[in-house]
C-alpha positions as CSV (number, residue, x, y, z in Angstrom):
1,X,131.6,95.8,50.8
2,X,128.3,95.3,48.7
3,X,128.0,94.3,45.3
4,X,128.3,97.3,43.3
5,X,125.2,98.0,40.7
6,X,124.1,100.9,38.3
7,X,123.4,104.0,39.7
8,X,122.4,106.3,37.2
9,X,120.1,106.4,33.5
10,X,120.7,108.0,30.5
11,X,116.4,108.3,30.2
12,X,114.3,110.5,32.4
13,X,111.1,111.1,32.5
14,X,109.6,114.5,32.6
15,X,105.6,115.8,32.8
16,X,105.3,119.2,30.6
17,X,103.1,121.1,33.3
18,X,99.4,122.0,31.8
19,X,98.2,124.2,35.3
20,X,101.4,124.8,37.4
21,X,100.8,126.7,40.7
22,X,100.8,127.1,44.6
23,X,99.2,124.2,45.7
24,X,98.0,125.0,49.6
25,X,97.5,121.0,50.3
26,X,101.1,120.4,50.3
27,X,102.0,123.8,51.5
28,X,101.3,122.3,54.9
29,X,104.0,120.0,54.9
30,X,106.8,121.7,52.4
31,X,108.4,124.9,54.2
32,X,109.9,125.9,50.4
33,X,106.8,126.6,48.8
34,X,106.0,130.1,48.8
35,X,102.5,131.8,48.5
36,X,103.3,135.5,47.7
37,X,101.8,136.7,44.1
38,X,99.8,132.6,43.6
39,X,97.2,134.6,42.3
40,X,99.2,135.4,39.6
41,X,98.2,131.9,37.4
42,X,98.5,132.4,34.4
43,X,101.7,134.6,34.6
44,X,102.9,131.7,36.6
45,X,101.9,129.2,34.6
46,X,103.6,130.7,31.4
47,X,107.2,131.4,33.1
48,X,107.2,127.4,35.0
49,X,106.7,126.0,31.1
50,X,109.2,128.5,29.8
51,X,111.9,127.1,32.2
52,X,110.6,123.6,32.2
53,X,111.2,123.9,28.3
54,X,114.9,125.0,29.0
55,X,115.8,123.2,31.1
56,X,114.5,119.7,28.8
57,X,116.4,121.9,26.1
58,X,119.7,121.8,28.3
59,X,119.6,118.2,29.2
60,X,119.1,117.0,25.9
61,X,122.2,119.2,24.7
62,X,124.1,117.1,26.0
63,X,123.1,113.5,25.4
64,X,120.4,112.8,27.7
65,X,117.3,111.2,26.4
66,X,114.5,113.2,27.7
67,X,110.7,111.2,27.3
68,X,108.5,114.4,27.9
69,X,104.9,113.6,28.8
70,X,102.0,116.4,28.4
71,X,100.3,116.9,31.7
72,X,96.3,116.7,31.5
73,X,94.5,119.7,31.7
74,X,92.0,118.0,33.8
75,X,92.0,117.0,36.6
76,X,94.0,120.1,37.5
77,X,97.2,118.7,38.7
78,X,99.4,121.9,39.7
79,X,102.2,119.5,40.9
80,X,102.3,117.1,37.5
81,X,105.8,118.7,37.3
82,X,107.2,116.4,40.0
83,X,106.5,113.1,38.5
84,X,109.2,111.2,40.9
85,X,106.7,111.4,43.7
86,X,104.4,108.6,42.3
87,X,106.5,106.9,39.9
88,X,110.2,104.8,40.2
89,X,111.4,102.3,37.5
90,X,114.0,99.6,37.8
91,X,116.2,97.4,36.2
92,X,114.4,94.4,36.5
93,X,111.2,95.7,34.6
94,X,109.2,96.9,37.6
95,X,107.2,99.7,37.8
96,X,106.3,101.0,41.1
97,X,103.7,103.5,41.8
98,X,103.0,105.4,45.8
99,X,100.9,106.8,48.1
100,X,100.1,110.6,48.1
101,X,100.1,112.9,50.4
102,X,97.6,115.8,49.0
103,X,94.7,114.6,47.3
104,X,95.7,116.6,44.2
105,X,98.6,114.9,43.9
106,X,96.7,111.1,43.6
107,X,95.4,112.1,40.1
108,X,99.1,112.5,39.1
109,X,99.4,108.8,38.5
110,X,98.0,108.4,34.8
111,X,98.4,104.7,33.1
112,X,99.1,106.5,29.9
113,X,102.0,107.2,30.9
114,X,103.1,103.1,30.9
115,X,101.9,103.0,27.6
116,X,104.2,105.7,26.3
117,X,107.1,104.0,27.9
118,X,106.3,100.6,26.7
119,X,106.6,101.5,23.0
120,X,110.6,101.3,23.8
121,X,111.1,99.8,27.1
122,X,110.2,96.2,29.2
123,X,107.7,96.6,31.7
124,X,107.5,93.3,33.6
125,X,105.9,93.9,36.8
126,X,103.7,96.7,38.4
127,X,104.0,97.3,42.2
128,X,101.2,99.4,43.7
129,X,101.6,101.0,47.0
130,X,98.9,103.5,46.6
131,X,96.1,101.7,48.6
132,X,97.4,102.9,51.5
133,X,96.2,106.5,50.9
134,X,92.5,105.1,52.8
135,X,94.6,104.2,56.0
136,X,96.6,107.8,55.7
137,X,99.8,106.1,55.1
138,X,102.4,107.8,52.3
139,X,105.7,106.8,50.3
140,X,106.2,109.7,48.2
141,X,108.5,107.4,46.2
142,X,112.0,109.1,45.5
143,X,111.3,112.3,47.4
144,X,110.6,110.0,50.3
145,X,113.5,107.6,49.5
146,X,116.6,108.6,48.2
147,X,118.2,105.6,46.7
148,X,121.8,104.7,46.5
149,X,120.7,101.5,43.9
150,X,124.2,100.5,43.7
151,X,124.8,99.6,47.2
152,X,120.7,98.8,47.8
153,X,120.5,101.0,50.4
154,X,117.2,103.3,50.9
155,X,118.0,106.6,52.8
156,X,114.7,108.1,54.4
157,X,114.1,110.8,56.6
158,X,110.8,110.5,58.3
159,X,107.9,113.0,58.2
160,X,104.3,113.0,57.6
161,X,104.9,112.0,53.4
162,X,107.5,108.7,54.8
163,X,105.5,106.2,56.7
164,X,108.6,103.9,58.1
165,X,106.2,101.1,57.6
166,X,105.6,101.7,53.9
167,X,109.5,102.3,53.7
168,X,110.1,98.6,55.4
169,X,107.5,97.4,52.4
170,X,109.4,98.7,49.8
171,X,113.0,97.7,51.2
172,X,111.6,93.8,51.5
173,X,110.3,94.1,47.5
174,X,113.3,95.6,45.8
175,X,115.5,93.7,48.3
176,X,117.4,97.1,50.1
177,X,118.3,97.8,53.5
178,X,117.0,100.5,54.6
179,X,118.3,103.5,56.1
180,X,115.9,106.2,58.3
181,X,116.6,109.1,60.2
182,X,115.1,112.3,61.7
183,X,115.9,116.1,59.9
184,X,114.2,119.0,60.7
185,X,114.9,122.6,59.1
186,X,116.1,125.9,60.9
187,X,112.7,125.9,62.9
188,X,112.5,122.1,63.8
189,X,109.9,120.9,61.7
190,X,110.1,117.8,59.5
191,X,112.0,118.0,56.3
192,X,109.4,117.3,53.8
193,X,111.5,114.9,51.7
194,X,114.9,113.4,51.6
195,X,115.4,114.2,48.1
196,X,116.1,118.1,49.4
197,X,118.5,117.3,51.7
198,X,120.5,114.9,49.9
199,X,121.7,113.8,46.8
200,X,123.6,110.4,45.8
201,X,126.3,110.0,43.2
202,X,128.3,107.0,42.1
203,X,131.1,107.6,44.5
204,X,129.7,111.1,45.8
205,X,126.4,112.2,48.7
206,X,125.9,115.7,48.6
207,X,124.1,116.4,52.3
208,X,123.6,118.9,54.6
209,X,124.0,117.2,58.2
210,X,123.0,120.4,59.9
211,X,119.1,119.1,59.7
212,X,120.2,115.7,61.3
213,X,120.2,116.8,65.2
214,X,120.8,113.1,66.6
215,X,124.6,112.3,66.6
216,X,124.0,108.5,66.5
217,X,121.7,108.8,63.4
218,X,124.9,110.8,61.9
219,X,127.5,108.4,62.9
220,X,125.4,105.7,61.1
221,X,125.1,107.6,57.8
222,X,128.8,108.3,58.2
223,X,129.6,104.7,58.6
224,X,127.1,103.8,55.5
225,X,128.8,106.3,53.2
226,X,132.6,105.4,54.8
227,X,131.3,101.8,53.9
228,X,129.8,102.2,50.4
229,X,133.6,104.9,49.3
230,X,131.4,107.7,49.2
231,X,132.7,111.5,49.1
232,X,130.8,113.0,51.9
233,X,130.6,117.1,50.6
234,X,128.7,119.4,53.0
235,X,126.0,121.9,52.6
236,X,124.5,124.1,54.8
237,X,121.0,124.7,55.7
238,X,120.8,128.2,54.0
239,X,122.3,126.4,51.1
240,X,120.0,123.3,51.5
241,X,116.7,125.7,51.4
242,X,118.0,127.1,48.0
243,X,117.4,123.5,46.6
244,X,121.4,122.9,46.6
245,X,120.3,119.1,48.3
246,X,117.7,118.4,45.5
247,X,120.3,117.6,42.5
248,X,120.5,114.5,40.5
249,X,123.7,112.4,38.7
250,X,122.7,111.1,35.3
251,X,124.2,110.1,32.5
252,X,124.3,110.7,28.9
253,X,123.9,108.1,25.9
254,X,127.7,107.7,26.0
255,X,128.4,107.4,29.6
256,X,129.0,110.8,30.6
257,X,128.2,111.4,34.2
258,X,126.1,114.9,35.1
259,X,125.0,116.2,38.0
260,X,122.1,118.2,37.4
261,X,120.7,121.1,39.6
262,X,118.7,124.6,39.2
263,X,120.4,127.8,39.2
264,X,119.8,128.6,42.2
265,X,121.2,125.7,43.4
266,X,124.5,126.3,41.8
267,X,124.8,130.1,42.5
268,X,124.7,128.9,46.2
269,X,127.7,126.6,46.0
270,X,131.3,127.9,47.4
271,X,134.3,127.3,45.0
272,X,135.4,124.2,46.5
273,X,132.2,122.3,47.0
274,X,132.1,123.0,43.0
275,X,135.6,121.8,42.9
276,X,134.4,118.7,45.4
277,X,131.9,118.0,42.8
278,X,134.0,118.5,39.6
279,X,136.0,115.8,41.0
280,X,133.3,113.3,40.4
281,X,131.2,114.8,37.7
282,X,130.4,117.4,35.2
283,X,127.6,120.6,36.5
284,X,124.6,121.0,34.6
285,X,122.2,123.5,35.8
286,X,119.3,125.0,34.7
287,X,116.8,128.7,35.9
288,X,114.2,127.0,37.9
289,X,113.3,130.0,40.1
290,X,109.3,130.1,39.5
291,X,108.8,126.1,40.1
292,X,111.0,126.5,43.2
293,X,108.6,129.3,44.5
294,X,105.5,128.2,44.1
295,X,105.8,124.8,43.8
296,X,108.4,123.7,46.5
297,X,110.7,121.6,44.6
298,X,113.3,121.8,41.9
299,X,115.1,119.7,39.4
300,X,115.6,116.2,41.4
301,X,111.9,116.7,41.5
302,X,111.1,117.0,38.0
303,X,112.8,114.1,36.8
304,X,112.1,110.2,37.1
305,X,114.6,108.1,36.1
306,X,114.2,104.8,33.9
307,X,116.2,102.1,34.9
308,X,114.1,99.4,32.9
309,X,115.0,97.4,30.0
310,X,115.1,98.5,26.5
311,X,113.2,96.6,24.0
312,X,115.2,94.4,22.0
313,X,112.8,94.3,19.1
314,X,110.3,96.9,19.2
């Protein structure tokens, strides 16, 4: 059994969207994102900060320290609303930052943004993958890698935003074994990210197994989940393309676990995958229905979580 470590933050990082929209460059590779009425922007634009502003609203309600960050109106950045792509933080002060897939996306990465942080937090170190964008090679950090930090294990299913041998980089630097499989949707291409297929808790993975054809790639996840007393609770893929894989567990200031998903998400649960859940955690979920759309992603997405030290003395 492997030395058991924090899993989830109280603080999350969010990016306030300034020019939310259909972004065709990673249309390509994301089968969620939806094109019908784009040209609507500013309507769009208008109803993505309205449930953005909820749903930082909600999370606070209840205890969790939200660091909200104002996107840039320039460059244009329709995707700023996804910060976890480029950004992970960790306990032992690092920052790291990754490879993009859509050029777009690369102006995302804003060193602001360490400055903000640093008024209240330790940043020690500063890994930077994102060189590899002139040799076509991505990590879209937790989309691409969904970590179970407690266990150091780094679940990946590969696809044109998850080079394997960025993935081995990563696992050799933050010391985690790492984990990689193939999952392909309803019409066999590549799940985009892992991050919308599965979800880890503390003692929970919520995963939908249907986009995971190989039956040896199965049995291993089975045996790492079996191995690290995780809950294993099903979805399906109809429930999987309503964003019911892309949730996140988090914690409030006094320890309170929640695990946080859209609406949409949530309406698509059955009663006893709730009550599978309720077991573990609490249910917070939010109306994320225009970023879903147009952008492809939902609320695992739209949070980064902070894992690094507090300032003693600031």
């Amino acid at each position: 059994m492997l030395i058991k470590r924090k899993q989830t933050t109280s603080t999350i990082l969010m990016i306030r969207p300034a020019a939310f929209g259909y972004n065709p460059e990673t249309a390509a590779s994301n089968a969620f994102q939806q094109s019908e009425g784009a040209e609507n922007k500013e309507a769009i634009q208008a109803q993505a900060l309205a449930e953005f502003d909820g749903f930082v609203e909600k999370l606070r309600s209840v205890g969790i320290n939200i660091v909200v960050v104002e996107d840039l109106p320039e460059p244009v950045t329709p995707d700023a609303v996804f910060p976890n792509n480029w950004i992970s933080f960790h306990t032992n002060g690092t920052v790291v930052t990754y490879p993009m897939y859509a050029p777009t996306r690369r102006h995302e990465r804003r060193g602001d943004v360490f400055n903000i942080l640093a008024k209240d937090f330790d940043i020690l170190h500063r890994i930077d993958f994102s060189g590899n964008e002139a040799q076509n090679r991505f990590l879209e950090g937790t989309g691409s890698i969904v970590m179970d930090r407690a266990n150091r294990l780094a679940y990946a299913c590969k696809s044109p935003r998850t080079d394997v041998g960025l993935l081995e980089e990563f696992c050799e630097w933050a010391d985690y074994e790492k984990v990689q499989f193939d999952a392909t949707d309803a019409t066999g291409q590549d799940i985009y990210h892992t991050n919308v297929m599965m979800a880890m808790g503390d003692d929970f993975v919520v995963i939908c197994m249907e986009t995971i054809r190989d039956e040896q790639e199965k049995a291993q996840l089975e045996y790492y989940f079996r191995e690290t007393e995780k809950e294993i609770i099903h979805i399906s893929l109809e429930q999987m393309n309503k964003f019911a894989g892309n949730m996140l567990q988090v914690e409030n200031q006094a320890g309170k676990t929640y695990l946080v998903m859209s609406e949409q998400a949530f309406k698509s649960l059955l009663p006893e995958q709730i009550s599978h859940i309720k077991r573990h955690t609490n249910i917070l979920h939010s109306p994320l229905y225009t970023i879903e759309k147009y952008g492809g992603g939902s609320a695992r997405c739209m949070l980064a979580e902070v894992f690094l030290p507090k300032k003693i003395n600031k």
